[in-house]
C-alpha positions as CSV (number, residue, x, y, z in Angstrom):
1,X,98.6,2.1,8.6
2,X,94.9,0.7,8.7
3,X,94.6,-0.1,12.5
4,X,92.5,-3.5,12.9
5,X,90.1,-3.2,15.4
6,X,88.3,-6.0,17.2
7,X,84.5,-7.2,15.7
8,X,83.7,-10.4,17.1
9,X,84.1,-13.4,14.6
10,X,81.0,-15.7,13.9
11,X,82.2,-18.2,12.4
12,X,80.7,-21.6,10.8
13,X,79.5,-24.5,12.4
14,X,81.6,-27.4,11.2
15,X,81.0,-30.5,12.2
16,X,80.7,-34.4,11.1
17,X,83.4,-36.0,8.2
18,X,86.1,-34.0,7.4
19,X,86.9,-32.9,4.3
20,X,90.3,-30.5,3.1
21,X,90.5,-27.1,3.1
22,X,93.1,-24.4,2.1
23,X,93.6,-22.6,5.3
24,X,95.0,-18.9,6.2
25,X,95.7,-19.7,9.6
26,X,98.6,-17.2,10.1
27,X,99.6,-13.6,8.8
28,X,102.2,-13.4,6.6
29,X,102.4,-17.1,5.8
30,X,101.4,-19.4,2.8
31,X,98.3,-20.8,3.7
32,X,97.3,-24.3,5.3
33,X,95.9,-27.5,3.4
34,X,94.5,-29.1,6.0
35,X,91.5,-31.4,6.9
36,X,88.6,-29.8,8.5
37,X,84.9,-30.6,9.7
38,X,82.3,-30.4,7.1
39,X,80.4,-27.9,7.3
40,X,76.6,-28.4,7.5
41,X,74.4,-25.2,6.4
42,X,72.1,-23.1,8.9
43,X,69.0,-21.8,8.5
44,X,68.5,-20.4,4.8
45,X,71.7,-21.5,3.2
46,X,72.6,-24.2,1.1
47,X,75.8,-26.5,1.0
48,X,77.9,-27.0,-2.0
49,X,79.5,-29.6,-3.4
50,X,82.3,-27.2,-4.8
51,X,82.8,-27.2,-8.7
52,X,85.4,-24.9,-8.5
53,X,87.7,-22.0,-6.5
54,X,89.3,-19.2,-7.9
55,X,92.5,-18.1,-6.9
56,X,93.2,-14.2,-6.5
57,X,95.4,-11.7,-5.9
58,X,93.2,-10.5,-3.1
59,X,94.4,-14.0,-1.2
60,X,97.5,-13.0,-1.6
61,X,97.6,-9.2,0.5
62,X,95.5,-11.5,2.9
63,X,97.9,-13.9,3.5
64,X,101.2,-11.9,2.4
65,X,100.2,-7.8,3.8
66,X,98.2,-8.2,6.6
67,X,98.8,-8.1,10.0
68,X,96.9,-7.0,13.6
69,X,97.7,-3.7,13.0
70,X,97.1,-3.6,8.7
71,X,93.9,-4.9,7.1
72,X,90.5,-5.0,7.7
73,X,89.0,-6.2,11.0
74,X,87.2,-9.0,9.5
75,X,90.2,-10.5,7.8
76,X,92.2,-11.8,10.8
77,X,92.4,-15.4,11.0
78,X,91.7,-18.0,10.6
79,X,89.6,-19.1,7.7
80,X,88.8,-21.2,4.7
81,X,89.8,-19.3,1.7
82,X,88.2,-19.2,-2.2
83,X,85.9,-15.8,-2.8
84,X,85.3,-17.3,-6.3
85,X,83.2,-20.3,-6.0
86,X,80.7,-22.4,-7.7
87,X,78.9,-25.8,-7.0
88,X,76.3,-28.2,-6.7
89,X,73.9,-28.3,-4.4
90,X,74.6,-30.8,-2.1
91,X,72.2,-30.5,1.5
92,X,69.6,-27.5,1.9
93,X,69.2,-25.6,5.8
94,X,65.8,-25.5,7.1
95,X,63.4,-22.5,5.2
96,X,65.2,-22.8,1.8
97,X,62.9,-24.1,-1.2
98,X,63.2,-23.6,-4.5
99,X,66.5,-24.7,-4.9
100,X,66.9,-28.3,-6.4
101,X,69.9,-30.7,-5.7
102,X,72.2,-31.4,-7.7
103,X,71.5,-28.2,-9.5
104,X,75.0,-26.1,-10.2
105,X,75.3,-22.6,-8.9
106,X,78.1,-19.4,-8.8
107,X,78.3,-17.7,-5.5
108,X,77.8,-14.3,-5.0
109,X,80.8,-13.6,-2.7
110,X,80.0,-10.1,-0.9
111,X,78.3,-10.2,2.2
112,X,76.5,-7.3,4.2
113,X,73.8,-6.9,6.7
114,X,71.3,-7.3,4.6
115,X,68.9,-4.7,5.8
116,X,70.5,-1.3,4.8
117,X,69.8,0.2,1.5
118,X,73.1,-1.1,0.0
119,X,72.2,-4.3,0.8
120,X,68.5,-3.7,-0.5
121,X,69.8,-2.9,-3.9
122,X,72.1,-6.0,-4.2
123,X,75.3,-3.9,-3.4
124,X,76.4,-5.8,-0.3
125,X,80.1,-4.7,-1.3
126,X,79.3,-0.8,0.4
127,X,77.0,-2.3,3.2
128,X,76.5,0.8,5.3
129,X,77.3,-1.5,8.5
130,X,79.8,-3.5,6.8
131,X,82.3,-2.6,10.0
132,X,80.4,-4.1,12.5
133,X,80.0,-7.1,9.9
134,X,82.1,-10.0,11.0
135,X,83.5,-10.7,7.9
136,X,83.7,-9.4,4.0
137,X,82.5,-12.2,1.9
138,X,82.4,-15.6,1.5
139,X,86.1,-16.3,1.4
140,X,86.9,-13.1,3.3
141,X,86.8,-13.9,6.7
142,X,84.0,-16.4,6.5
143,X,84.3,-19.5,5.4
144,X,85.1,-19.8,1.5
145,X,85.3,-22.2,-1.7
146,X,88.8,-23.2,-1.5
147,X,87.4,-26.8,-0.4
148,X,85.2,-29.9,-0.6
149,X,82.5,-28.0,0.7
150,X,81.0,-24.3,1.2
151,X,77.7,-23.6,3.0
152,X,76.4,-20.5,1.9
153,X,73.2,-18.2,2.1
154,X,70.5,-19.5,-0.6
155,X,70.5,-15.6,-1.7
156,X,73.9,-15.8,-2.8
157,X,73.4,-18.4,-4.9
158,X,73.3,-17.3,-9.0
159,X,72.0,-20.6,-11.0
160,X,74.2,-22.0,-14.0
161,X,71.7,-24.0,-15.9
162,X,74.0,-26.6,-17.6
163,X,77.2,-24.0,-18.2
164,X,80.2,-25.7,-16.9
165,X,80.5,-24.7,-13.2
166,X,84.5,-25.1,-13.1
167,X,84.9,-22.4,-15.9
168,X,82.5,-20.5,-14.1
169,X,83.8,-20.1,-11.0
170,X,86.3,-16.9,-11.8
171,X,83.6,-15.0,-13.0
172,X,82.4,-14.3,-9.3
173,X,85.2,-12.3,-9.1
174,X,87.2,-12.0,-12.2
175,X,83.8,-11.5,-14.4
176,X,81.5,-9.5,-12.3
177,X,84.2,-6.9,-11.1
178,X,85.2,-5.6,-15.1
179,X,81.3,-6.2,-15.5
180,X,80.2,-3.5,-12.8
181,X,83.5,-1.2,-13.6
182,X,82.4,-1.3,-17.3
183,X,78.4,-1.2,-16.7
184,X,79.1,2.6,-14.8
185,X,81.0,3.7,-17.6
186,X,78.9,3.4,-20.4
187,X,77.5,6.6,-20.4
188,X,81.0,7.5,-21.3
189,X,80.8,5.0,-24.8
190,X,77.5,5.4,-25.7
191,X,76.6,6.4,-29.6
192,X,80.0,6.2,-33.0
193,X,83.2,6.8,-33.0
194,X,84.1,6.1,-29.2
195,X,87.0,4.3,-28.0
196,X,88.0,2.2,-24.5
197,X,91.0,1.0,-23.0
198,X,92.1,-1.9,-21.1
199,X,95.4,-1.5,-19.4
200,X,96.5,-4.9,-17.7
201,X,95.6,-8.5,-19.6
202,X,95.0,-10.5,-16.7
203,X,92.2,-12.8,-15.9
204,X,89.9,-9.3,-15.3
205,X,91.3,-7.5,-18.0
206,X,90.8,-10.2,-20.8
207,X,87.3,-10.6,-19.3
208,X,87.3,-6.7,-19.6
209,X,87.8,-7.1,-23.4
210,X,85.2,-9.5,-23.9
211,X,82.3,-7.4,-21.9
212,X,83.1,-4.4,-23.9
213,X,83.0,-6.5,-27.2
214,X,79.6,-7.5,-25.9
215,X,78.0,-4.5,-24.6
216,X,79.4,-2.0,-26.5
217,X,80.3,-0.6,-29.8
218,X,83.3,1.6,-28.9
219,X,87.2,0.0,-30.4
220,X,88.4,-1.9,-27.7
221,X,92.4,-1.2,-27.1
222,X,94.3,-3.4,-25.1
223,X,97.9,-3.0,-23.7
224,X,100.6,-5.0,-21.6
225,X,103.8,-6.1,-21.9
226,X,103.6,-9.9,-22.4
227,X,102.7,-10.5,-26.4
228,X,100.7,-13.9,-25.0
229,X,98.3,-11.8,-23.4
230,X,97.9,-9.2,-26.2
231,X,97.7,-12.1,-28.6
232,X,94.2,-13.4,-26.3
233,X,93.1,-9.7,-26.5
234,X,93.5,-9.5,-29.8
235,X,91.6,-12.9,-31.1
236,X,89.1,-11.4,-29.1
237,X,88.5,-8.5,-30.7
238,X,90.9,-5.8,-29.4
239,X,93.1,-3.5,-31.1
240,X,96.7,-4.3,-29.3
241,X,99.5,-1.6,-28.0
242,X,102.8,-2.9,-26.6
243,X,104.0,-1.6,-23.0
244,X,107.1,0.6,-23.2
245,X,108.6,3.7,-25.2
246,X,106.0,5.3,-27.5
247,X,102.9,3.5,-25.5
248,X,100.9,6.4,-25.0
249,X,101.3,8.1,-28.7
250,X,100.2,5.4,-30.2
251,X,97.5,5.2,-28.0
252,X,96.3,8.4,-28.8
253,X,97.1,7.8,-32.2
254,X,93.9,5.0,-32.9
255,X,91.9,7.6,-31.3
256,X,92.6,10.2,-34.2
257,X,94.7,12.0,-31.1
258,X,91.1,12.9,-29.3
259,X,92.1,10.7,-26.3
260,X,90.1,7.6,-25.0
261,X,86.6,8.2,-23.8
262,X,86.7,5.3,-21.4
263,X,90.0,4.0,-19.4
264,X,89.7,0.7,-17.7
265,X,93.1,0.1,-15.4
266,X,93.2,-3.6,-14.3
267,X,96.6,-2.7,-12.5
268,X,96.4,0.8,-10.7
269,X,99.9,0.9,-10.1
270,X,101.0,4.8,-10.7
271,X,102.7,4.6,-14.0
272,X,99.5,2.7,-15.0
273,X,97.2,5.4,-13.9
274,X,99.6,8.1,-15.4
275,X,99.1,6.6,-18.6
276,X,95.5,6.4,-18.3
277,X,95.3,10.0,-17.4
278,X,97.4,11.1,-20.5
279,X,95.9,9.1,-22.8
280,X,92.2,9.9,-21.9
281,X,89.4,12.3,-23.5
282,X,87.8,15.8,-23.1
283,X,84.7,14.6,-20.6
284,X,86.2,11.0,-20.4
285,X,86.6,8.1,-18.1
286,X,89.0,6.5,-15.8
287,X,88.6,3.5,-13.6
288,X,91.2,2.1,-11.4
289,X,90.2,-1.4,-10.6
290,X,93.8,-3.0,-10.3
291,X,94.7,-2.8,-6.1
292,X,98.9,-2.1,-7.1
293,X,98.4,1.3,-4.5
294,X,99.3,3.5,-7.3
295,X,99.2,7.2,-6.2
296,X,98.7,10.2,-9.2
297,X,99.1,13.8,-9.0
298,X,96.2,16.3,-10.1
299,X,97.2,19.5,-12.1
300,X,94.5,21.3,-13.3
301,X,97.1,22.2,-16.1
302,X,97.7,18.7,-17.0
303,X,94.4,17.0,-17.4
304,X,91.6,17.1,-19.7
305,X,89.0,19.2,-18.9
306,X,85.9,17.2,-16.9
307,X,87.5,13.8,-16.5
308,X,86.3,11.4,-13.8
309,X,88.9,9.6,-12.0
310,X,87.2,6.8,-9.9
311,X,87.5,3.5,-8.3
312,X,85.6,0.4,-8.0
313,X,84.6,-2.8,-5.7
314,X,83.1,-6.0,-7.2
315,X,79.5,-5.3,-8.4
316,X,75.8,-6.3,-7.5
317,X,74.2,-9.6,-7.3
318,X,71.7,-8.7,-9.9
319,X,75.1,-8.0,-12.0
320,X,76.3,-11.5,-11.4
321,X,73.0,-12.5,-12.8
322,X,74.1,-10.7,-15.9
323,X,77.4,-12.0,-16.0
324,X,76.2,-15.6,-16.5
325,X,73.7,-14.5,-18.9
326,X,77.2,-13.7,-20.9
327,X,78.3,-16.5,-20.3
328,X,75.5,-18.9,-21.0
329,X,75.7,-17.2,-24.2
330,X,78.9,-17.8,-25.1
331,X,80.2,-14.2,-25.3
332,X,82.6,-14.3,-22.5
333,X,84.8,-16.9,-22.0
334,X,87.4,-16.8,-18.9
335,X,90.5,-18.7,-19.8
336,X,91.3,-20.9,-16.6
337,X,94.2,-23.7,-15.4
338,X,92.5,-26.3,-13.5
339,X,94.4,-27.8,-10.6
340,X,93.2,-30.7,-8.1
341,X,92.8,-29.5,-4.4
342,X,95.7,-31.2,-3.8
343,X,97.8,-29.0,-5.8
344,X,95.6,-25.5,-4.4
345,X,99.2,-24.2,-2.9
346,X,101.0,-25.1,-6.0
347,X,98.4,-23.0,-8.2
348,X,98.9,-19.6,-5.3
349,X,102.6,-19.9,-5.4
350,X,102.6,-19.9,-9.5
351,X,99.9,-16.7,-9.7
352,X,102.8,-15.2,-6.7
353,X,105.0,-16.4,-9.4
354,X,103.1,-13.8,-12.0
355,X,103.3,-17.2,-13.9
356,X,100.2,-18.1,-15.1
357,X,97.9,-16.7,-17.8
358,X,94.2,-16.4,-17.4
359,X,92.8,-17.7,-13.8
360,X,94.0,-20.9,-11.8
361,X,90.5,-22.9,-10.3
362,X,90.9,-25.6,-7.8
363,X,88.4,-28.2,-8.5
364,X,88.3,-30.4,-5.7
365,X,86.1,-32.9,-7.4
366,X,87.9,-33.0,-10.7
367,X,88.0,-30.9,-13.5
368,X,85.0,-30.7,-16.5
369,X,87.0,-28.5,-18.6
């Protein structure tokens, strides 16, 4: 068990009209919507008007798992919800220039120190002090998206131009963490004849599809058990493999039986990082980006010579800024259902449900989609 220790919460000034807010107020409990001061930003941050909220899994071991004595320190409660964000600029805090209202913007979630080298870089997600930080990320113990307004730090801020913000908002999230997973790997697909798999076609793993369509030449193989999710892969330019008996022959089998050189696992459950272990290359690639808490056995025997087995978290601002450059462009394209604030609970209980397809985005100011 993770024991919780104590880091003082700062939390954010609210105050003036109230506006409504999806709450986790409790452990183990299906958040709040609830009416809540508005929240007026400090001293270099910038209040949005919020375009849209993503709803994630993450929420969902926040409000679901954790407990005092399981979870990190800066995820006790309670707090606003909504890592995935995006918005207009509604009110600047004193020092911020350059930013003009009205302007739409996607919110870098992570949030470090901002003096260590991590931080330096852009990387706040392994901010060398980030246990002494009093929360995660905007959304993670401060303060997030899932309402009328956010107040955020003007360098978190990644401009839109005139890209539909409600769209948008998953790829905070949903977008930038394939992006970064992908970006490390492609060493592993670079020059002919290569070959990557996505395992898991989810809102990251469809996005997953499309950034590797994008950035590189390698066939894209997709796999998972529901045939609507292959069938997105697929119009997207993947070469589709059901789940089940005979899943990782013929795997292997569009690889000419060489193996994949770069495994993407959106699930990480362990019979999903088996099969990205036996299906991949000589000298190739596995990422386990999914959070199932799958475990796997290492046999010298029983895997290919110099593979890399790693993990990943999120990605960089700069990446973010790369993201939208995608998606200004048109090359990525998350596929979202768009529910009113009212309805924010509804959308959690059907991605609980495993029944939605693509991302749900609460946009509290209507939808433009």
């Amino acid at each position: 068990m993770m024991q919780v220790a104590a880091i003082p919460r700062l939390r954010l000034q609210r105050e003036g009209p109230a506006m409504k807010a999806v709450v986790f107020d409790q452990y183990k409990t299906t958040p709040s919507l609830k009416e809540v001061d508005k929240p007026r930003p400090g001293p270099g941050e910038v209040l949005l008007k919020v375009a849209g909220a993503g709803a994630c899994h993450s929420d969902i071991a926040v409000f679901r798992e954790f407990d005092e004595s399981f979870g990190p320190a800066q995820l006790k409660p309670s707090f606003i919800l909504g890592h995935e964000s995006s918005g207009w600029a509604e009110e600047l805090g004193d020092g911020v220039e350059g930013i003009t209202l009205g302007d739409a913007f996607l919110v870098y979630g992570p949030m470090g120190c901002g003096h260590c080298r991590a931080c330096s870089r852009g990387q706040d997600t392994y901010c060398e002090n980030a246990a002494t930080m009093p929360h995660l990320a905007t959304g993670l113990g401060r303060d997030g998206g899932m309402a009328e307004y956010v107040s955020v730090p003007v360098r978190n801020l990644v401009p839109l131009g005139d890209a539909d913000p409600v769209a948008a908002a998953p790829l905070s999230d949903a977008g930038l963490t394939p992006y970064h997973a992908i970006k490390t790997s492609l060493p592993a697909l670079a020059g002919g004849g290569k070959s990557a798999l996505v395992i898991g076609l989810g809102g990251l793993g469809q996005i997953a599809v499309q950034i590797l369509t994008a950035l590189t030449g390698a066939t894209v193989i997709a796999t998972d058990t529901k045939q609507d999710a292959m069938e997105r892969a697929a119009a997207n330019g993947a070469v589709t493999v059901p789940g089940g008996p005979g899943q990782a022959d013929a795997i292997r089998e569009l690889t000419g039986g060489k193996g994949v050189d770069a495994v993407f696992d959106f699930v990480g459950a362990g019979p999903t990082i088996a099969l990205a272990m036996g299906v991949v290359a000589l000298r190739g690639r596995v990422t386990v980006v999914g959070i199932a808490n799958g475990t796997f056995e290492w046999n010298f025997y029983a895997v290919p010579y110099e593979v890399e087995l790693t993990s990943t978290y999120w990605g960089t601002v700069e990446e973010l800024h790369e993201v939208v450059d995608l998606y200004r462009a048109g090359q990525i394209t998350p596929q979202v259902s768009v529910y009113a604030l009212d309805d924010a609970l509804e959308a959690y209980r059907a991605l609980e449900a495993g029944e939605l397809s693509g991302r749900a985005v609460v946009a509290p100011h209507g939808a433009t989609v």
